[in-house]
C-alpha positions in Angstrom: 0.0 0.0 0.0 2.5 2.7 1.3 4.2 1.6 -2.7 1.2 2.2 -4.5 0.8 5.6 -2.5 4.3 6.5 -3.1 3.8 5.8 -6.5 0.4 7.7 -6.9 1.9 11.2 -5.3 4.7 11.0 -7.9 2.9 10.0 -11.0 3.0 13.4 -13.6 0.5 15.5 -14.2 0.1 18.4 -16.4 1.9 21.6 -14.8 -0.4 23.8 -16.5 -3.0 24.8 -13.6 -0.2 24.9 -10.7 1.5 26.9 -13.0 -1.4 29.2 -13.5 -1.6 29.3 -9.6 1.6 30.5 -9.3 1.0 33.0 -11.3 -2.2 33.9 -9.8 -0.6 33.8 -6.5 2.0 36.1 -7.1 0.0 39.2 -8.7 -2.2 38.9 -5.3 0.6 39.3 -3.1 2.2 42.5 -4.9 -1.0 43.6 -5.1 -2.2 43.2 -1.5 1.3 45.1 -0.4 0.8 47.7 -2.9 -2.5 48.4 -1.4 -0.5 48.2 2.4 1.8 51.3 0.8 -1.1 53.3 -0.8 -3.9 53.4 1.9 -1.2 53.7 4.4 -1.9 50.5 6.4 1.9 50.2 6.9 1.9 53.0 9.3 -1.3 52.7 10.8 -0.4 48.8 11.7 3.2 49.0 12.2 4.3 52.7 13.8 4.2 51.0 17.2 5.7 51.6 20.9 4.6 47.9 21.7 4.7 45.2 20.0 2.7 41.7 21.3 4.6 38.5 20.2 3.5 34.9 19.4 4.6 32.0 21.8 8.1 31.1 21.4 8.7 33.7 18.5 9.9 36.9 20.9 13.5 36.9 19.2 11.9 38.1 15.8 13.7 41.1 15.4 11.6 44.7 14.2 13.5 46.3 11.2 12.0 49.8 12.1 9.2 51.6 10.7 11.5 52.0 7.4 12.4 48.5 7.2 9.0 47.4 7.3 7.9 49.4 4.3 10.9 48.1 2.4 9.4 44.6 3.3 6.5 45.3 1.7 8.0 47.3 -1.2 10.3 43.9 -1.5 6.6 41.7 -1.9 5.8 44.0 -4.6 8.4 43.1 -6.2 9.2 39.7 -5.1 5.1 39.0 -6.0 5.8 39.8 -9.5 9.0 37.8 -10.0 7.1 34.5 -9.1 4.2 35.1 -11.7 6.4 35.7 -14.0 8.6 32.6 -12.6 12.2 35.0 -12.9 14.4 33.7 -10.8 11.8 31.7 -9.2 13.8 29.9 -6.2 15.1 32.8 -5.4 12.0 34.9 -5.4 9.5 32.5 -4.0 11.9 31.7 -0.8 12.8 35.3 -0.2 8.8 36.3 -0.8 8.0 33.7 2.3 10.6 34.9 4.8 9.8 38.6 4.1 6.1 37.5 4.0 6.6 35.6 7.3 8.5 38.0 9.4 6.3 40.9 8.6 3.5 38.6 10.0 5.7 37.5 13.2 5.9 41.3 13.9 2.7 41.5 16.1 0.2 38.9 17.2 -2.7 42.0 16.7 -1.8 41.9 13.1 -3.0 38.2 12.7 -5.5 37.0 10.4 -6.6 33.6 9.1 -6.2 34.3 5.3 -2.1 36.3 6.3 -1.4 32.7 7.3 -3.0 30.8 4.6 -0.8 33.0 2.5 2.7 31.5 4.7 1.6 28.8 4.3 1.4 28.5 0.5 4.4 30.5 0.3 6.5 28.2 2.2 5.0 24.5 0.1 5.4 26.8 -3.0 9.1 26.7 -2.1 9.4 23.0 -2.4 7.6 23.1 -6.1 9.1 23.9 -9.5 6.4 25.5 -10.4 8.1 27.4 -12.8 9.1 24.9 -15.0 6.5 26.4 -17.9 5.1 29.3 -18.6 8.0 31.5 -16.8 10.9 33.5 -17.4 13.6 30.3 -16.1 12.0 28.5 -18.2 12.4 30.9 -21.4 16.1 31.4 -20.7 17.6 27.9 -19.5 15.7 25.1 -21.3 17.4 22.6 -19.0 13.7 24.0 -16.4 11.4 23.0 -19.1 9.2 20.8 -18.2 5.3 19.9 -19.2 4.0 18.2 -15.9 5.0 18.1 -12.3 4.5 14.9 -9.6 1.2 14.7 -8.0 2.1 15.4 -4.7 2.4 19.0 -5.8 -1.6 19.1 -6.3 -2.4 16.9 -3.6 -0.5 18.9 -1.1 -2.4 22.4 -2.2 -5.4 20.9 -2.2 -5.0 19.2 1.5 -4.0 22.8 2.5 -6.9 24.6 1.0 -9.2 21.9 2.1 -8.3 21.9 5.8 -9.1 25.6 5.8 -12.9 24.8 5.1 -13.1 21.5 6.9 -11.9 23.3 10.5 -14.0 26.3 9.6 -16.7 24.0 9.5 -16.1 22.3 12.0 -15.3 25.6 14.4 -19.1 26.8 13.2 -20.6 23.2 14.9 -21.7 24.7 18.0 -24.9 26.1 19.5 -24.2 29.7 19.1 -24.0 29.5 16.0 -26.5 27.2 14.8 -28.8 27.4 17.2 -28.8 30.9 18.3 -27.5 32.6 14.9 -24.5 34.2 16.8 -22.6 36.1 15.6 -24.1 36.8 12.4 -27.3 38.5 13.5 -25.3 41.0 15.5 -23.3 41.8 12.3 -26.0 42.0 9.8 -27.9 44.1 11.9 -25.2 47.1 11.8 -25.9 47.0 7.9 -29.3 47.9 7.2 -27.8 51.0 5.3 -27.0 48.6 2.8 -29.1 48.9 -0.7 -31.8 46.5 -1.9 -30.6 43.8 0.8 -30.4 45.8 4.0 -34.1 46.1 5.2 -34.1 42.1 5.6 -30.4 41.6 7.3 -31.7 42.5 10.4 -34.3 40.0 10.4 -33.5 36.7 12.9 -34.6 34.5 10.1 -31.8 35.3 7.8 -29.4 35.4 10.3 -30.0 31.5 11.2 -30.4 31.0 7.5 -26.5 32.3 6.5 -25.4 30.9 9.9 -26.5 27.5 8.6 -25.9 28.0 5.1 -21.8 29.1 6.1 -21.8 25.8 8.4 -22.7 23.6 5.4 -20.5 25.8 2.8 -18.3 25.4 4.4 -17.8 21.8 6.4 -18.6 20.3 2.5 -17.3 22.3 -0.2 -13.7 20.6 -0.8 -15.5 17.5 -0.9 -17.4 18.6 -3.3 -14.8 20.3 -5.2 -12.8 16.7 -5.2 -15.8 15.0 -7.4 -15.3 16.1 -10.7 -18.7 16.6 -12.0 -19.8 18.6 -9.2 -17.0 20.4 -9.2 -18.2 23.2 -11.4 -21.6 24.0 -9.3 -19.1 24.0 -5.9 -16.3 26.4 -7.8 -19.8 28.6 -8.6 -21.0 28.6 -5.0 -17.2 29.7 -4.0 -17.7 32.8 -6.0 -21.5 33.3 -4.8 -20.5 32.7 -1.3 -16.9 35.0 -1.1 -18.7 37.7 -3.1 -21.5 37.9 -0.6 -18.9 37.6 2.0 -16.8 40.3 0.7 -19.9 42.5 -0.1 -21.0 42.6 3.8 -17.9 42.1 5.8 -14.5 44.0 6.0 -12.2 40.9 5.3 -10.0 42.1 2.9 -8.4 39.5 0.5 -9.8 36.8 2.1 -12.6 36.5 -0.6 -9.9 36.5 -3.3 -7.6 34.1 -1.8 -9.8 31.4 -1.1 -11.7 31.9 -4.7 -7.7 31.5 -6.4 -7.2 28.9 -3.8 -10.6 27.0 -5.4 -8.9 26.1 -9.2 -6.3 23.7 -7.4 -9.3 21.4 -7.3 -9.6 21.7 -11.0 -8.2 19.4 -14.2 -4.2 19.8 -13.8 -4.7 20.6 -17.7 -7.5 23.1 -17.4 -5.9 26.2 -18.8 -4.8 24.1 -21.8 -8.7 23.7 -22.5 -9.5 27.4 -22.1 -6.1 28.3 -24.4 -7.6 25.5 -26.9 -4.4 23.9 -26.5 -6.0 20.4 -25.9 -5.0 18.6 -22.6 -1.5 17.3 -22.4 -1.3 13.4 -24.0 0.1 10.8 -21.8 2.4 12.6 -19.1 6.0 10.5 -19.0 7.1 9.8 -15.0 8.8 12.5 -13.9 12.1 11.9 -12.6 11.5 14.4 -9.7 9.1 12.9 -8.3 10.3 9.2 -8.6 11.9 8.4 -5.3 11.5 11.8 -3.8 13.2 12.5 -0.2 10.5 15.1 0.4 7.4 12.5 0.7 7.9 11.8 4.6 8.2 15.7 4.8 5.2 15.3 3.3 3.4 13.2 5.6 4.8 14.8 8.7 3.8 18.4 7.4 0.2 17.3 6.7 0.2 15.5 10.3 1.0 19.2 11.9 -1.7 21.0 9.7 -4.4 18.5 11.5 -2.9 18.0 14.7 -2.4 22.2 15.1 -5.8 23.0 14.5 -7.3 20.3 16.9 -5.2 21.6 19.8 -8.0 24.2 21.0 -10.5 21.3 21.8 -7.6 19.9 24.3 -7.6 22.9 26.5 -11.6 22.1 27.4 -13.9 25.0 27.7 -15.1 27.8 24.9 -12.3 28.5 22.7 -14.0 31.5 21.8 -13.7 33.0 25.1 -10.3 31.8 26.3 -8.6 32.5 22.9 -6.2 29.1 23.7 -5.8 27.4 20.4 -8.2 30.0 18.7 -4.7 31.0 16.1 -4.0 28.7 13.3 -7.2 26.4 13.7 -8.7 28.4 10.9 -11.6 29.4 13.0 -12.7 32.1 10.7 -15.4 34.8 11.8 -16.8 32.6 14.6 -16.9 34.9 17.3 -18.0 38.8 18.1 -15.9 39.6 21.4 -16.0 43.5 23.0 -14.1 44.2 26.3 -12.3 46.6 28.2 -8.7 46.6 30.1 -7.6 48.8 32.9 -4.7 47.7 34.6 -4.4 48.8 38.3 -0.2 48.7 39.3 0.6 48.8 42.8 3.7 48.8 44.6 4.5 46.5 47.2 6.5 48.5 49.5 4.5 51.2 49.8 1.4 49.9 48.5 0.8 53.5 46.3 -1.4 52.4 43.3 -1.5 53.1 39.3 -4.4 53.2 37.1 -2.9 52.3 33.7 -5.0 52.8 30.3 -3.7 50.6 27.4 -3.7 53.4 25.3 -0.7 54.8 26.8 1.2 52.0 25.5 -1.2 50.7 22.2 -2.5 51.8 18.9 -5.9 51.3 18.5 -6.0 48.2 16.6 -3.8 46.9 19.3 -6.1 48.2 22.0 -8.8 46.5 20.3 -7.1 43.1 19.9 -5.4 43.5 23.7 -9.3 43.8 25.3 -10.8 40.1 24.2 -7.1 37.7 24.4 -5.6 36.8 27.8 -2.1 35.9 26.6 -2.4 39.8 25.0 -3.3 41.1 28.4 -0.4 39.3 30.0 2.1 40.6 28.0 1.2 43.9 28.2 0.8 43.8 31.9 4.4 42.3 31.8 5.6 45.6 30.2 4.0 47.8 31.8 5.4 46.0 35.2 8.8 46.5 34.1 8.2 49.9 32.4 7.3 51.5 36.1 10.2 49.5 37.7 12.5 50.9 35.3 11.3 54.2 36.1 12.3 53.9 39.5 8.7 53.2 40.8 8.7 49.4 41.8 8.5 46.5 42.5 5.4 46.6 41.8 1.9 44.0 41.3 0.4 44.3 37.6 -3.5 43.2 37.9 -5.8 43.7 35.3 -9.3 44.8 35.7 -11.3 43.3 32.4 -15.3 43.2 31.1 -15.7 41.1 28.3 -18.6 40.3 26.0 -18.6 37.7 23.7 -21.7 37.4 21.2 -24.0 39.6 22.7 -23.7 38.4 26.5 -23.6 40.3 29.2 -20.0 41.9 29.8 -18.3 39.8 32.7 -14.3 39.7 33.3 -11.7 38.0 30.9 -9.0 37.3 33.8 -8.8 37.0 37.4 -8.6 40.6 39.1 -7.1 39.1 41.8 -3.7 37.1 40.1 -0.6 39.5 39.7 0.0 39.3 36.0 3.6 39.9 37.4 4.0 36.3 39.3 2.7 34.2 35.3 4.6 33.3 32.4 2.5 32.3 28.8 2.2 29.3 28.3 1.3 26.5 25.9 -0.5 24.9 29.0 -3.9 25.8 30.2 -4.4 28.7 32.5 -6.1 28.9 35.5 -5.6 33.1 36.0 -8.4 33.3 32.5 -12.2 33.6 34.6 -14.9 31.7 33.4 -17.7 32.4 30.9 -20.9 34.2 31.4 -23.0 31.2 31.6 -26.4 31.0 29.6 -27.2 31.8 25.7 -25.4 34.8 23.5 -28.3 37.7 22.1 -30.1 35.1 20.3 -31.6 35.2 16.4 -33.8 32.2 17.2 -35.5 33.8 20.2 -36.3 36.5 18.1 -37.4 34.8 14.8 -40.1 32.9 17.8 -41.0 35.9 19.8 -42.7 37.0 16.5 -45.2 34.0 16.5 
């Protein structure tokens, strides 16, 4: 069996649609940093006196305002090289580390589709995927190449595919399907809109998209495997990210996952829309006979399960404790609003602080500090040292938080009483994050029945 596997992920198939994905791939990167240098994002997300770090990443160094907009000037760059496929090694490897370190800069910065971008940066680097169609190949014909091994395809598609499945999965819970939370609080701050917005703030619809997003998608790259319904799912990916992109602000989200969609296709689709006819009989490919990268393989699509099952270990509502919530493509499952004041005393002569975030935050950061423990910790860290520096310690950090998540009432986030001081982050569960508000979020389904 593991032989016939072995021999299935390196069989050829036609380069022609990975190669169209590359292409494809790279214009949205130079343009998604070209749109970071023209509405000024790089400033507003990046001129910083704090930044927040992710677990075990604090030794990522911060080039300086400057150096970040050359980053991004680089992916403008960089993303044109690899559609074109000049000097793609080169270009694709150096578009993932600048790609990853700007995203390493700041836990506030993170979003789902920012990772699903590292990620198919960093398998694109292990695919010659500009062995047609690219500048390489054009200048050193010893690149050509008409068809890649399998494992290319089945790797994109596992990737794309585990970013429904878990945000399907993440949507399998009563707030959302049986209460229509969070969607009903959303759709009910855009009534403004035309034609559409008189009914989005009815219950009904709520629980309808709530259920409709939960089927979308927990089956839509299954459906997108099976080739003849594969053209009616690729046309509910458009319907459904157009709709998306029309009521929420999620930036290239929309764009990425509808790009992300034609890996399911025929590896010799373009060839049919070119009227070049799909390729005849593929030869093996000697790179991926034998190829050393196939336990990689295995182990890599082992982490991308096993990561995004983690938040179910830590027991509890992921939602509200935040552990696990990164990289378990739990994608707009949650409406969370809180406050933070953080109240510093010093222990020898017990004089006491009250510190506002926004001494130390922008207002993104602010915003992403108020609803995530670990955030909260870190900056009651800094601030602990900051006064101690300043000749004003030792001192106790505790941190006085309300929290609502979908529509409850507000209740604290962490434990007034616990010295932020006294804790380190950890991968491990914390006992220092307080407990829910018991009982149901503001609920669509009580309001769809209170009208009968």
């Amino acid at each position: 069996m593991t032989e016939r596997v072995r021999a299935w992920l390196s069989a050829p198939r036609d380069a022609a649609a990975l190669v169209v994905f590359r292409v494809a791939f790279g214009l949205l990167v130079s343009v998604s940093a070209t749109r970071f240098l023209v509405y000024g994002w790089v400033e507003q997300l990046f001129d910083t006196k704090f930044q927040f770090h992710y677990f075990g990443f604090g030794w990522v160094p911060h080039p300086g305002l400057e150096g970040v907009r050359l980053l991004f000037v680089a992916l403008v760059v960089l993303g044109a090289m690899v559609a074109l496929g000049a000097l793609y090694r080169f270009s694709i490897i150096a578009l993932f580390v600048a790609f990853a370190w700007l995203q390493l800069l700041d836990v506030s910065n993170y979003l789902n589709h920012y990772y699903l971008v590292t990620l198919l940066a960093l398998l694109s680097c292990f695919m010659p995927l500009h062995v047609m169609w690219s500048v390489d190949a054009w200048l050193r014909p010893s690149v050509q190449s008409q068809t890649l091994p399998m494992w290319c395809t089945a790797l994109l598609r596992f990737q794309v595919g585990v970013v429904y499945f878990f945000a399907g999965l993440a949507k399998l819970n009563g707030d959302w399907l049986v209460h229509g939370a969070p969607l009903h609080l959303w759709l009910s701050a855009r009534t403004s809109m035309p034609v559409v917005g008189p009914y989005l703030s009815m219950p009904e619809v709520a629980l309808f998209m709530s259920w409709a997003g939960f089927l979308f998608d927990s089956s839509v790259p299954f459906f997108l495997m099976w080739r003849r319904a594969r053209p009616f799912a690729f046309v509910a990916v458009i319907l459904f990210h157009t709709a998306t992109r029309a009521l929420f602000p999620i930036g290239m989200f929309p764009f990425i996952m509808t790009l992300s969609a034609l890996v399911f296709f025929d590896s010799s689709w373009p060839r049919k829309w070119l009227r070049q006819g799909a390729l005849p009989h593929p030869r093996p490919s000697p790179r991926g006979r034998g190829s050393p990268l196939l336990p990689l393989l295995a182990a890599y699509v082992a982490f991308q399960l096993v990561l995004p099952l983690r938040a179910h270990f830590y027991g509890g509502d992921v939602s509200w404790h935040e552990q696990g919530m990164r990289f378990s493509w739990r994608v707009m499952t949650r409406e969370k609003n809180g406050s933070v004041t953080y109240i510093v005393k010093n222990r020898a002569t017990g004089r006491e602080w009250h510190v506002a975030p926004s001494d130390y935050l922008t207002r993104v950061q602010e915003r992403e500090l108020a609803v995530q423990p670990d955030l909260i910790l870190q900056l009651g860290h800094h601030i602990g040292r900051d006064f101690e520096q300043r000749g004003l310690g030792p001192v106790e950090v505790r941190a006085d938080t309300l929290v609502s998540l979908n529509g409850r009432a507000a209740t604290p986030l962490v434990d007034a009483r616990v010295d932020l001081m006294t804790l380190q982050d950890s991968s491990r569960g914390s006992d220092w994050i307080a407990p829910p508000t018991e009982g149901p979020p503001l609920s669509a389904l009580r309001r769809a029945l209170a009208h009968f």
